[in-house]
Structure formats: C-alpha cells, structure tokens
N, C-alpha and C positions, 0 to 999 in steps of 0.2 A: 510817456503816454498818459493819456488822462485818463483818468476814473470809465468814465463814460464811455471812448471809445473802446477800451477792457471789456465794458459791457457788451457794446453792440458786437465784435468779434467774438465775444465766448456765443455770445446768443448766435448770433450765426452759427456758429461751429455747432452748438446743441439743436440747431432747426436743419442742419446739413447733415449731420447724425442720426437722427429722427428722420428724416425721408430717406437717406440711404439704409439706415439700416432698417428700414419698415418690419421688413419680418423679424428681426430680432423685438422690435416691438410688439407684435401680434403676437409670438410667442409667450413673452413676458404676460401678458395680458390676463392669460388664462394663471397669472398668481392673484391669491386677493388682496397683496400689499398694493397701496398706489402710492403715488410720489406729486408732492405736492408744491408746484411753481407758482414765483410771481411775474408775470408780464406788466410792459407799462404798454403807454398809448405811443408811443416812440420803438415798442417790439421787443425791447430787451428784457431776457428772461432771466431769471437768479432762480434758485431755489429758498424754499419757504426754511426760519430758520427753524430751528429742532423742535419747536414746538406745534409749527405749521402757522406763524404769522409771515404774513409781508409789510414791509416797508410802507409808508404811507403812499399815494399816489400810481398804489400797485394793484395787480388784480391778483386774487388767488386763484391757481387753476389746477385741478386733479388727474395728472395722467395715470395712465394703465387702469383705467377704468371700463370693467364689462358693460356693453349696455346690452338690452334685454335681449331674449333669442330671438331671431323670424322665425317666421311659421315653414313648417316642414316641407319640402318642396313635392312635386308630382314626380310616385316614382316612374323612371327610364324605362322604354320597351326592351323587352326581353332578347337578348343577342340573337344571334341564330347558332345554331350546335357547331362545335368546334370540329375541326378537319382529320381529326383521329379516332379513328377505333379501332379495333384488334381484336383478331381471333385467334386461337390454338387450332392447329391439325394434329393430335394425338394419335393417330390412326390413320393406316397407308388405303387407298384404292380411293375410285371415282364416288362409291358409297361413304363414305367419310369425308363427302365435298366440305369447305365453306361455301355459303352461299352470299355472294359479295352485289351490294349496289352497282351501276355505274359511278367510274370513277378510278382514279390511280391508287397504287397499292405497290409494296414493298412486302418481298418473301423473304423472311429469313431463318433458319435454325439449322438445327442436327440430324441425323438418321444415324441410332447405333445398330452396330449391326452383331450380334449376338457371337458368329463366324459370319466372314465375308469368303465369296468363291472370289479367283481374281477376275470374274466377268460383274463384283457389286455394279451395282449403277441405281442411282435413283433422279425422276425427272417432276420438277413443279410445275403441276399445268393448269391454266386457265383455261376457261370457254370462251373464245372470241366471235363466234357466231353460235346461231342455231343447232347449228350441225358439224361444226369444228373447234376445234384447239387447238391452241400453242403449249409449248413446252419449255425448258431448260433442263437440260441433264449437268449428274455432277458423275464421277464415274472413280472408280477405287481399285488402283491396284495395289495387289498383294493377295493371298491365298490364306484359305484357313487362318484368319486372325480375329480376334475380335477387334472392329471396329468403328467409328464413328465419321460418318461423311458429313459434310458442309453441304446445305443448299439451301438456293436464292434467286430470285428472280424481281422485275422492276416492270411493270405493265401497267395500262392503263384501257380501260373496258369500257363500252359504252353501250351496256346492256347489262342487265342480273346476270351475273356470271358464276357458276360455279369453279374454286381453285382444289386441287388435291394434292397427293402423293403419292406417288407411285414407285416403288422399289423393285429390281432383283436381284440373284446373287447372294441371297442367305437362305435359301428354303431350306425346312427343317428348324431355321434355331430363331431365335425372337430377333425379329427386328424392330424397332420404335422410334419412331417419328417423336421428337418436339421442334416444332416449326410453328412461326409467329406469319400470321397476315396481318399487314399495317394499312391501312388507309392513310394516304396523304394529302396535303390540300395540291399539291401541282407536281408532277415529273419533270424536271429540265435534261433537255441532252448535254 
C-alpha cells in the first residue's frame, strides 16, 4: 500500500473519529492543552511533529481550541409549583381540620391509642360539599391494650375542603394522631 493511501485512510479514520465521537471532543475542549495537525489541499491530516512543525505543502491546524464565550442567554419563565404539598394532622376532631385547595390528596399515618376499648375506631374525613362529608374508618380489635391504628384515605375535592381525624375507643388515656395530607398531581382508579 503506498504512502499516500496510508494517509488518506488514517485521515479518514481521524475525520470519522472526530464527528463520531464529537462529545468526547467538546469535552476534551474544556483542557487548555491543544493538539496541533497538519492538513494538505488533497485532506489528509498527520499530526504536527514534536515540535508543532508540518511538512512543507501542509497546513498547520490547532484542535481543542476554546473560542470565546457567547453572551448569556435570556433567563427561562418561572415553572408553575410542583404538584405536592403536605400537611400533618397532630390533633383528632373537626377543629384540628387541614384546610386543603381543590384537588387530589392521599391520607396516610397512625393513631396511637394510649388503651384501646375493643369498640377503638378512627375515621379520615374530608368536606366534599357545603354541608357534607366523606369518611373512611379504620377500626381495632382487641381490648385494654395500648395501641396503634393505621389510617388512609385517597380523594379528590373540588372545593376548599376541610380533612381531619376523628377517633373513639380510648377515652380517658391519650390518643395521637400522626397523619400526613399529600397533595398529588392526579388520582387514577
């Protein structure tokens, strides 16, 4: 194989190299070492030899070279707020509401129950109208024990709704709600 075709092939390979692997070049970029080639009028490239001369009838050429910045662009409009928020219910009865946008919501947490009777029961409820509510009860047998109940509920309102807690079956000993309200961006069945 002669000289010359050696060339055109390597240099091919080095110009097939260099566009596939572009980002590995953009990366390199950002060093301030460059690497310094010579090209003829025929395309084939060699590297400059150790001192950064080429060959007569060659061009010297400087890759990995930064050029200047652009100008900073126009900052992007502001997202709209993300599709979670959360509240704590610490505290049992309708006075201890959250007070929730419209919008879907996820209930979830504990109610320990200091003694449970075996009639415990505790129920999450939202305001789905004016003048009404929904519920979910979670309900606890066993007698005289201390206890801790699960409860949770999945709804979605389409008014300010107030959510709460409501327990009974421990009167007399401490009961305590920790229970999370989630806001979610969609409920699916």
């Amino acid at each position: 194989m002669s000289l010359s075709r050696t060339a055109v092939l390597v240099s091919a390979g080095v110009i097939v190299g260099l566009v596939a692997g572009g980002t590995t070049v953009a990366v390199a970029a950002s060093s301030a070492k460059t690497v310094k080639v010579c090209t003829t009028k025929k395309g084939v490239v060699r590297t400059a030899d150790a001192k950064g001369r080429c060959p007569k009838k060659s061009k010297k050429l400087a890759i990995n070279v930064r050029g200047p910045a652009g100008s900073r662009g126009a900052p992007g409009v502001a997202g709209a707020r993300g599709p979670s928020d959360a509240w704590r219910i610490g505290a049992l009865n309708r006075a201890e509401a959250v007070k929730v946008q419209a919008g879907s919501y996820v209930v979830n947490g504990t109610v320990y129950f200091g003694r449970a009777s075996a009639t415990a029961q505790c129920w999450v409820w939202h305001q789905d109208s004016p003048t009404g509510s929904s519920g979910i009860g979670s309900f606890l047998t066993g007698a005289n024990a201390v206890a801790t109940l699960a409860v949770s509920d999945a709804f979605t309102v389409t008014a300010t709704s107030d959510v709460w807690v409501e327990c009974s079956g421990g009167e007399g000993f401490s009961v305590t709600p920790r229970v999370t309200v989630l806001a979610v961006g969609t409920l699916h069945d």
